[in-house]
C-alpha positions in Angstrom: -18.2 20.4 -15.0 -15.6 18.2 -16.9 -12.9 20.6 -14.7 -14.3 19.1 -11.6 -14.6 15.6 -13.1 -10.6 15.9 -13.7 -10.0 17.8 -10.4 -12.2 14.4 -8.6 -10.1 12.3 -10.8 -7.0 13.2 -9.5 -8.1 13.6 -5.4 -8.9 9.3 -6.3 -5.5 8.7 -7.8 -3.7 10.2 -5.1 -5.6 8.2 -2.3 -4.8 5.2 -4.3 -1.1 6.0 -5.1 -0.3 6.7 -1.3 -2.8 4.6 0.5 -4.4 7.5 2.3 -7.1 9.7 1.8 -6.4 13.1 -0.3 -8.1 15.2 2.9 -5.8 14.0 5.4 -3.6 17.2 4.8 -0.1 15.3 4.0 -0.5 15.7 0.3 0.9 18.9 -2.1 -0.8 22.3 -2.1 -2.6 21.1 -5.5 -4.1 18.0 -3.5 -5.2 19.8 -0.9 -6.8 22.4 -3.5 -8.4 19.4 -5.4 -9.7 17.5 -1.7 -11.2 21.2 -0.8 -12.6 21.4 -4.3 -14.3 17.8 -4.2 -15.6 18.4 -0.5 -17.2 21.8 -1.4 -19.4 20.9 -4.6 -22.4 21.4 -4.0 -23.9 19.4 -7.2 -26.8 16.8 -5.7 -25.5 14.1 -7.8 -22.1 14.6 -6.5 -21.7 11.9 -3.4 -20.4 13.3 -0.3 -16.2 12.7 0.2 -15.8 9.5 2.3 -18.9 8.3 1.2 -18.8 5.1 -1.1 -21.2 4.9 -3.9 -21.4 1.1 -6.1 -20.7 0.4 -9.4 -23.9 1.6 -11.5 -25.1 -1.8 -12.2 -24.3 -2.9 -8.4 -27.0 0.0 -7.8 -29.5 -1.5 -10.1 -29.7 -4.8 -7.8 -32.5 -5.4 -5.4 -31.2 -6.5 -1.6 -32.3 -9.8 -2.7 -30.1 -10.2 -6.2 -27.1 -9.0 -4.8 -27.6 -11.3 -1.9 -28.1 -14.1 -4.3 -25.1 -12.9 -6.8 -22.9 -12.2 -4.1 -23.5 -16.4 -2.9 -22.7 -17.5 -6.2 -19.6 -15.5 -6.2 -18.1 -16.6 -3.3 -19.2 -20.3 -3.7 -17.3 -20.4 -7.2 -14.4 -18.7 -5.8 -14.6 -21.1 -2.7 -14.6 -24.1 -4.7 -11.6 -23.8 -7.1 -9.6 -21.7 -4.3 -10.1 -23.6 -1.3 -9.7 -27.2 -2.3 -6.8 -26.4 -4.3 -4.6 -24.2 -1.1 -5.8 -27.0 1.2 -4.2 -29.8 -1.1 -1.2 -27.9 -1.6 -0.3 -26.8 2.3 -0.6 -30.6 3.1 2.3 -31.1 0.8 3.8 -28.0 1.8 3.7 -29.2 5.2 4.0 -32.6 5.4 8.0 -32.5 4.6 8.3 -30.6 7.2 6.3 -33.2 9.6 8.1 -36.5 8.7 11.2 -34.6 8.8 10.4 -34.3 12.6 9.4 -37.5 12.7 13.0 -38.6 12.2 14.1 -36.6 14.3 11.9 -37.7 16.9 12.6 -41.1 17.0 16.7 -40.8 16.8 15.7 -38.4 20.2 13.1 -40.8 21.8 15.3 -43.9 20.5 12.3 -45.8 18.4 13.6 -48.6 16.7 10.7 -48.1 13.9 12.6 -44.4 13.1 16.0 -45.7 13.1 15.1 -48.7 10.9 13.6 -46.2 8.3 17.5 -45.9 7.5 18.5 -42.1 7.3 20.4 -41.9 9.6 22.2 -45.1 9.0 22.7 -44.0 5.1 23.8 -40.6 5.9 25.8 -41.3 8.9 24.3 -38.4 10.8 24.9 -38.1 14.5 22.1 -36.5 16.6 23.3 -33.3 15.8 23.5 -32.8 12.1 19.9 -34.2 11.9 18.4 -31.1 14.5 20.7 -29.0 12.2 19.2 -30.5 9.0 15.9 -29.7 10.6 16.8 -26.4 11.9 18.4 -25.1 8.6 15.1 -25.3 6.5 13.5 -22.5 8.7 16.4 -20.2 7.7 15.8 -20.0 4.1 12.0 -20.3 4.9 12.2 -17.1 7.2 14.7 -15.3 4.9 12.2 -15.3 1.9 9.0 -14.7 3.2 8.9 -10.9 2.8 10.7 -10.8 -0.6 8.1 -13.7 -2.0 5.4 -11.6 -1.0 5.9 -8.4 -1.8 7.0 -9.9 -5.3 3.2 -11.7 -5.2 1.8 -8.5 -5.1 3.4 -7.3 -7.4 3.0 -9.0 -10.0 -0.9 -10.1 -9.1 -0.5 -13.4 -10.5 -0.5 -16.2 -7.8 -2.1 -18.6 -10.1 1.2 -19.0 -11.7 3.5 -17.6 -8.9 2.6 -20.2 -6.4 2.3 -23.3 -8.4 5.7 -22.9 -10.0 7.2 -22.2 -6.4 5.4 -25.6 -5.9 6.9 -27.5 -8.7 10.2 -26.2 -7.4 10.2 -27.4 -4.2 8.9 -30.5 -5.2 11.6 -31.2 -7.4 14.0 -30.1 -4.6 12.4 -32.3 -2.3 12.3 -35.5 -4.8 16.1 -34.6 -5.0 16.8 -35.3 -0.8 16.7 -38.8 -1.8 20.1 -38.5 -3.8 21.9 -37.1 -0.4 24.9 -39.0 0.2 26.0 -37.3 3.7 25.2 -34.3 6.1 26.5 -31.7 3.6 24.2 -32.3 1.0 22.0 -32.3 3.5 22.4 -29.5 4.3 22.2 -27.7 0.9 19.4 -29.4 0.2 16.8 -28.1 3.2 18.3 -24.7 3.2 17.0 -24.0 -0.6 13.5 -26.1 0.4 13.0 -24.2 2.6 13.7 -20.6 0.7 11.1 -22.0 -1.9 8.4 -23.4 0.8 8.8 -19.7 1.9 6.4 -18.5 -1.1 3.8 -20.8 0.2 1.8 -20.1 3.3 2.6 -16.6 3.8 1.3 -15.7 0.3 -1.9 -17.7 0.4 -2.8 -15.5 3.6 -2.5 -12.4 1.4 -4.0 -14.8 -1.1 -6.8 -14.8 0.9 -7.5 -11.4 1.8 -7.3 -10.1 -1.8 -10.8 -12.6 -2.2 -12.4 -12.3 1.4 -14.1 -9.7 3.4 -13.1 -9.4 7.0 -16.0 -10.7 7.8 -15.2 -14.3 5.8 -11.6 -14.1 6.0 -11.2 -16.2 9.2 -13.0 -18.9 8.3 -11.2 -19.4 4.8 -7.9 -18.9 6.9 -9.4 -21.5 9.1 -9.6 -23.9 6.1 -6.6 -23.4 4.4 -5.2 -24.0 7.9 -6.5 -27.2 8.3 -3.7 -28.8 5.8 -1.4 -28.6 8.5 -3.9 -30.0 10.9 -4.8 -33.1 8.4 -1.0 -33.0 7.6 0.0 -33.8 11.9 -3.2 -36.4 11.9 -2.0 -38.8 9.2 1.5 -37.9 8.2 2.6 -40.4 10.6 0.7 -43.2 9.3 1.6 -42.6 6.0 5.6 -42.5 7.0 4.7 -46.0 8.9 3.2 -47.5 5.9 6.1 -46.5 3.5 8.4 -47.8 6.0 6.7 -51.2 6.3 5.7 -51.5 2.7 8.6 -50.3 0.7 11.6 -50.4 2.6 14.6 -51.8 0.0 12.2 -51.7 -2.9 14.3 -51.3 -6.1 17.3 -50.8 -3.9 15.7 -47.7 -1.8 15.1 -47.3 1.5 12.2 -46.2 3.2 13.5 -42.7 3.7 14.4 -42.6 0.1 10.5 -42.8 -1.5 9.3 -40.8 1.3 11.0 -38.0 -0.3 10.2 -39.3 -3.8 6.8 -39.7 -3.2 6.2 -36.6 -1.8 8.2 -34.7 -4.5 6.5 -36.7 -7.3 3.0 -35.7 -5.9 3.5 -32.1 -5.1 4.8 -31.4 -9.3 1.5 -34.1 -10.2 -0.7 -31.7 -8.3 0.9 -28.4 -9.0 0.3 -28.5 -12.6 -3.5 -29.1 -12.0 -3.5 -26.2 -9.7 -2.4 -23.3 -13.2 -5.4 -24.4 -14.6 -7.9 -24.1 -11.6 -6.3 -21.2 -9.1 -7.6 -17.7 -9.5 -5.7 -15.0 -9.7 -6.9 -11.8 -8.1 -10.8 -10.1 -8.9 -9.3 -7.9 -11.7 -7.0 -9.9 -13.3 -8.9 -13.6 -13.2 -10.1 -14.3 -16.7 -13.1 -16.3 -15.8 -15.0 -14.5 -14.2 -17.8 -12.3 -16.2 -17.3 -8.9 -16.5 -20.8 -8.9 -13.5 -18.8 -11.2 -11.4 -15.5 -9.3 -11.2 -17.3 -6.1 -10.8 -18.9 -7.3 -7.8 -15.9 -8.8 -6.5 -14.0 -5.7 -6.4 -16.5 -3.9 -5.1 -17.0 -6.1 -1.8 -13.6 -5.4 -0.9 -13.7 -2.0 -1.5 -17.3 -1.5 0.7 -15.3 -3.8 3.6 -13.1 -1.2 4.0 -13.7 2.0 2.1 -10.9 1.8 -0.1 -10.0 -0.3 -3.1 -7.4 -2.7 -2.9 -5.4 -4.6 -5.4 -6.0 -2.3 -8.9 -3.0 -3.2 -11.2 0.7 -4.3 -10.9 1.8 -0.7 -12.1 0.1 0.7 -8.8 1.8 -1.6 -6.1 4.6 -0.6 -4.8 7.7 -3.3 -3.4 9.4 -1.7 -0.6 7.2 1.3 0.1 4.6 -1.5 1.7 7.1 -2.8 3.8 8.2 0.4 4.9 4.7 1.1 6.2 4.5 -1.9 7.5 7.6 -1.3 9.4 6.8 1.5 10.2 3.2 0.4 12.1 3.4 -0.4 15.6 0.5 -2.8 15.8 2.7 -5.2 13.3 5.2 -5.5 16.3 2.2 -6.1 18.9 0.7 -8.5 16.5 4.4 -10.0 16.0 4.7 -10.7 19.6 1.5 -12.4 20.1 1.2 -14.8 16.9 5.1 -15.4 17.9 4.1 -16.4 21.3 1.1 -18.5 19.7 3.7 -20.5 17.7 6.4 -20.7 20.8 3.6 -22.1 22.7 2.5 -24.7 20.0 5.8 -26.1 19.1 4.8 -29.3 20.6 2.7 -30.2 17.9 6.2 -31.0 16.1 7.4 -32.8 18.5 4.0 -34.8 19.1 4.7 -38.3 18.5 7.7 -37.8 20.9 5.3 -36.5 23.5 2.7 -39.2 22.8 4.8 -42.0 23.1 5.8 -40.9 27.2 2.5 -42.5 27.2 4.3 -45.7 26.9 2.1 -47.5 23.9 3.6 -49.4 21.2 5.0 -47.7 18.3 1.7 -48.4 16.8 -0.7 -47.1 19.0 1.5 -43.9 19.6 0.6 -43.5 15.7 -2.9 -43.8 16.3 -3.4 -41.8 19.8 -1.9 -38.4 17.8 -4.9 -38.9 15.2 -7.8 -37.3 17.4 -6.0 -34.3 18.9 -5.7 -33.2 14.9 -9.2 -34.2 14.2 -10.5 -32.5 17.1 -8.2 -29.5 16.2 -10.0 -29.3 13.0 -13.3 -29.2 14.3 -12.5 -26.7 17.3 -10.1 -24.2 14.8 -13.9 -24.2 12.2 -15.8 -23.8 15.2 -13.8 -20.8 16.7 -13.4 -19.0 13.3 -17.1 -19.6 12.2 -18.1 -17.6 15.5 -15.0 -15.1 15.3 -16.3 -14.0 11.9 -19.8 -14.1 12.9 -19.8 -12.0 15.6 -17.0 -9.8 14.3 -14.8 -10.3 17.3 -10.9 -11.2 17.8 -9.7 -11.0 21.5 -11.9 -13.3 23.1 -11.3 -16.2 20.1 -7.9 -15.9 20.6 -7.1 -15.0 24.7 -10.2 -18.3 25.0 -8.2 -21.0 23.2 -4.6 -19.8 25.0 -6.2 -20.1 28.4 -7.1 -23.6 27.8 -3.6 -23.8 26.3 -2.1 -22.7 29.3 -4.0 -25.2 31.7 -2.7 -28.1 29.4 1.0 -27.3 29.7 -0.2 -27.1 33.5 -1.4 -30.4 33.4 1.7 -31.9 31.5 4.0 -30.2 33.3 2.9 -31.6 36.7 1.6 -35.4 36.1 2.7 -38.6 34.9 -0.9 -40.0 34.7 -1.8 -41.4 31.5 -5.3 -40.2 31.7 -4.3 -36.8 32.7 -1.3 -36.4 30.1 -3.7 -37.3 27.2 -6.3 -35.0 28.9 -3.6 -32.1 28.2 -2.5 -33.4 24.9 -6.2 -33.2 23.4 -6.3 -29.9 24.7 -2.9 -28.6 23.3 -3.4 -29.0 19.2 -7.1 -27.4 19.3 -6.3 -24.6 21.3 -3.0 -23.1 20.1 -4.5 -24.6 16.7 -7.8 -22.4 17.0 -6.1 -19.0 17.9 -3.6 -19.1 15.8 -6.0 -19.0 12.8 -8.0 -15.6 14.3 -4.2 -14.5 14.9 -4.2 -14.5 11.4 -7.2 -13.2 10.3 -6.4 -10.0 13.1 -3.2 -9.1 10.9 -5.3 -8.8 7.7 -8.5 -6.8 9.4 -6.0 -4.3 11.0 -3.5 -3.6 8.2 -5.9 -3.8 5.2 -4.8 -0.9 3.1 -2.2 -0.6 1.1 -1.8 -4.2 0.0 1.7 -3.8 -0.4 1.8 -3.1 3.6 -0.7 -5.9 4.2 1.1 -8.0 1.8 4.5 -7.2 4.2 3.1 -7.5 7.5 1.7 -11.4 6.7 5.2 -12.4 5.5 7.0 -10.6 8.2 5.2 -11.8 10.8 4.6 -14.9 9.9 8.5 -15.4 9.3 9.4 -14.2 13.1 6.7 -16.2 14.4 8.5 -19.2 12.9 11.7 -18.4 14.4 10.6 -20.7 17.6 10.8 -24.0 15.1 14.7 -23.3 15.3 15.3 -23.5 19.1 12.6 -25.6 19.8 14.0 -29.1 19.0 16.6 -28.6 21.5 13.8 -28.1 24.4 12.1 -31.8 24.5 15.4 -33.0 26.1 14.1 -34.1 29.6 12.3 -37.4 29.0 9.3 -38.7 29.7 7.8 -35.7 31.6 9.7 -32.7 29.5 8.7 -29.8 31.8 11.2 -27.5 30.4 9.1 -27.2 27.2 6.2 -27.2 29.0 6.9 -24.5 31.3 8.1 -22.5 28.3 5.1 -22.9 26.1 3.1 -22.1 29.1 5.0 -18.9 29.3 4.9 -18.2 26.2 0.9 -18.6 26.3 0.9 -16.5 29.2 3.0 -13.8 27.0 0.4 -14.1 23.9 -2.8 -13.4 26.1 -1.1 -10.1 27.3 -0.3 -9.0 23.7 -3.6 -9.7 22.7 -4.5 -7.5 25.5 -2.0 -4.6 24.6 -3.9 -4.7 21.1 -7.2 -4.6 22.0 -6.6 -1.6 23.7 -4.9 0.1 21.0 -7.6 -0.7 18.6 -10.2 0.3 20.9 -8.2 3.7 21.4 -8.1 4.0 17.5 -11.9 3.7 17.1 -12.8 5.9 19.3 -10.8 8.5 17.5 -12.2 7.7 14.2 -15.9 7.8 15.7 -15.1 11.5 16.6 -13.4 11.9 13.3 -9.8 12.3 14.6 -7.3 11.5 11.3 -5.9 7.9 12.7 -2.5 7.0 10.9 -3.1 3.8 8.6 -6.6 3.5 8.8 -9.7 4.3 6.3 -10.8 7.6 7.6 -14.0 8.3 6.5 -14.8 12.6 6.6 -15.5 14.3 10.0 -19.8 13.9 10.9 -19.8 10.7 8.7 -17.5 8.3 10.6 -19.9 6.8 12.8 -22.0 5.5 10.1 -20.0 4.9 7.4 -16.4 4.8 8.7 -13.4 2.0 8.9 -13.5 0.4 11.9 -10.5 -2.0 13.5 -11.6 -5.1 14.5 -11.3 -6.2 18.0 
């Protein structure tokens, strides 16, 4: 018996170690010997291979107490994880956003943007300031894989993402000391390879805590920085403007930058102290708590995930990610979900063809955001509910693509606005089950999970680099319009493309077919127990 025990011991390790199951016949002669060895005992305590079994005091629960322990789990997790991400992706993004703002008005010639002094203090033409932009995104795309697979790693994020934090906030404080384009220069290029850390590791955050079931909505939420970010960014960058322009010999520009830095170290320290790190290496939970928490994971998918830093691999996940051709379909579309919602940076430009005051333009790009909030919850709710991703993603870029219609083809105020509501909550809403699709169809390894978030989340930001140079044709910009309708148009067939590779895929695991990187559950047992891809 204990022979067995050691022979079951080892048939675990090695479908932990590679990331797929021992029987899938890819393993050594002694793994295959072990795999036939486990399959074939006959023992009636013995659970059948493929089949999960819980935790011995998970077993002793009633349906009710695990339903009621389960609750309290998530809603302790929820409360010192979500707050926290949400607060710290506003200041992750808001540099980003004023940053555009500047660069809106020097394009759209607003007096209230060019009084605001950077330009005037740096003596930047048009030029360097798209450049100074544009150069953030190439740290910020450089690091993302290397941050993440170093996340994993190491399983800490509630010290590895607040002391990227305090980095970048101190970097950021320091772009008030920039004397000319140069230092500029410098300056966003290493933001932007620090920001890099940020978003991309609180999506694999995320799915280290979440089932697939939950994990929209919570990507949903920590999504909705940006979205608060776009709503009052602006009104904040008016206010400094107005209020503290020259104050202590500073201009406006000046304690933007200080402001912001000073806030983002404030609030990064708070966040060591609150942040969890993953279910086994968070020390306050109870031992019934983290028990629990590793074993929803596991039941999700039928494999464990995160176990210890030892286990995780660095470039092996990438590789299989790499290696994956749904990463490149899922590439393409959340690339083509980003091309076609660029215009949210440029919104205030695109708001004030509307020909308001600077004031009002402030105030009309409020309820897009707002209603972008509420539509993105809405959408991810349901997606999560009802277990499906096409539809909550291919829905919002349809409406998406009848904006930019709309845009592209009217000067009518009521019409133009009509569009612009439309625009944010859309591309807004899919993007976020774009997300949550990456995670629910490369779940295991985490390394490889891990890798295909930062990867294609980096590419997907590649369109913030050209972009700037499309909103050139004032006040109706139909080049950018037509192109983010294209791009749309591009995301809704990818979507497609994937829906029918995933459907494809679980068909073969319901007849028990070996499907490369999934959970395959054992030949008669797949249609009850089995991984299935989400579609």
């Amino acid at each position: 018996m204990a022979s067995e025990i050691d022979v079951e011991k080892r048939a675990n390790e090695h479908k932990y170690t590679t990331g797929q199951p021992d029987y899938d016949g890819n393993g050594s002669a002694d793994e295959k010997a072990a795999s036939d060895k486990v399959e074939d005992a006959s023992s009636p305590q013995r659970p059948a291979r493929g089949r999960l079994q819980p935790p011995e005091m998970i077993r002793a629960w009633s349906t009710e107490e695990r339903a009621a322990r389960e609750k309290a789990l998530k809603r302790k997790i929820d409360f010192r994880l979500l707050p926290a991400i949400i607060l710290m992706y506003i200041l992750n993004y808001i540099d980003r956003y004023v940053f555009f703002c500047y660069l809106l008005g020097i394009l759209n010639n607003i007096a209230a943007a060019r009084l605001a002094g950077l330009e005037r203090d740096l003596s930047l033409s048009n030029v360097e300031f798209q450049t100074s932009v544009s150069i953030l995104f190439v740290g910020y795309l450089l690091m993302q894989i290397p941050s993440n697979l170093f996340l994993n790693k190491i399983g800490k994020p509630a010290l590895y993402l607040p002391t990227c934090m305090i980095v970048w906030g101190m970097i950021s404080a320091a772009t008030a000391a920039c004397k000319s384009a140069t230092g500029l220069y410098i300056v966003r290029f290493f933001l932007g390879f620090v920001e890099a850390a940020y978003f991309p590791g609180c999506l694999y955050y995320l799915s280290c805590w979440y089932t697939r079931a939950e994990l929209g909505f919570r990507t949903a939420i920590l999504y909705s920085g940006a979205l608060i970010s776009g709503a009052f960014s602006g009104l904040i960058s008016a206010g400094v403007r107005y209020g503290m322009d020259g104050t202590r010999g500073y201009s406006a520009w000046q304690w933007l930058f200080i402001i912001e830095g000073v806030a983002t170290i404030g609030i990064a320290f708070g966040c060591y102290f609150i942040l969890p790190n993953f279910p086994r290496t968070t020390s306050w939970l109870t031992d019934e708590e983290r028990e629990l928490a590793v074993w929803r994971l596991q039941e999700d998918i039928g494999e464990d995930d995160w176990v210890n830093s030892a286990e995780q691999t660095f470039w092996h996940g990438a590789k299989l990610a790499f290696m994956d051709i749904k990463t490149y379909v899922l590439m393409v579309l959340v690339f083509c979900i980003v091309a076609s919602g660029t215009v949210t940076n440029f919104f205030p430009t695109v708001v004030k063809t509307l020909n308001y005051n600077d004031v009002n333009t402030l105030l009309l790009t409020a309820p897009p955001y707002v209603l972008g909030v509420i539509v993105t919850y809405l959408n991810a709710t349901h997606a999560d509910k009802t277990g499906e991703r096409y539809w909550h993603i291919v829905g919002p870029m349809a409406v998406a693509i009848v904006a930019y219609i709309i845009a592209a083809t009217t000067m009518n105020t009521g019409a133009r606005y009509l569009s612009m509501m439309l625009m944010v909550p859309s591309v807004y809403s899919a993007f976020v089950v774009g997300l949550a699709w990456i995670s629910n169809t490369m779940p295991r390894p985490p390394a490889k999970r891990a890798a295909a978030l930062a990867f294609i989340n980096a590419v997907s930001n590649c369109s913030s680099i050209y972009a700037s140079y499309l909103y050139f044709d004032a006040p109706q910009y139909t080049v950018a319009m037509v192109v983010n309708c294209s791009t749309a148009v591009i995301a809704v067939i990818f979507a497609t493309i994937m829906r029918f590779i995933l459907v494809r895929l679980n068909r073969k695991l319901e007849a028990g077919i070996f499907v490369e990187g999934a959970i395959n559950a054992l030949p008669g047992e797949a249609a009850a127990n089995g991984f299935r891809f989400k579609v």
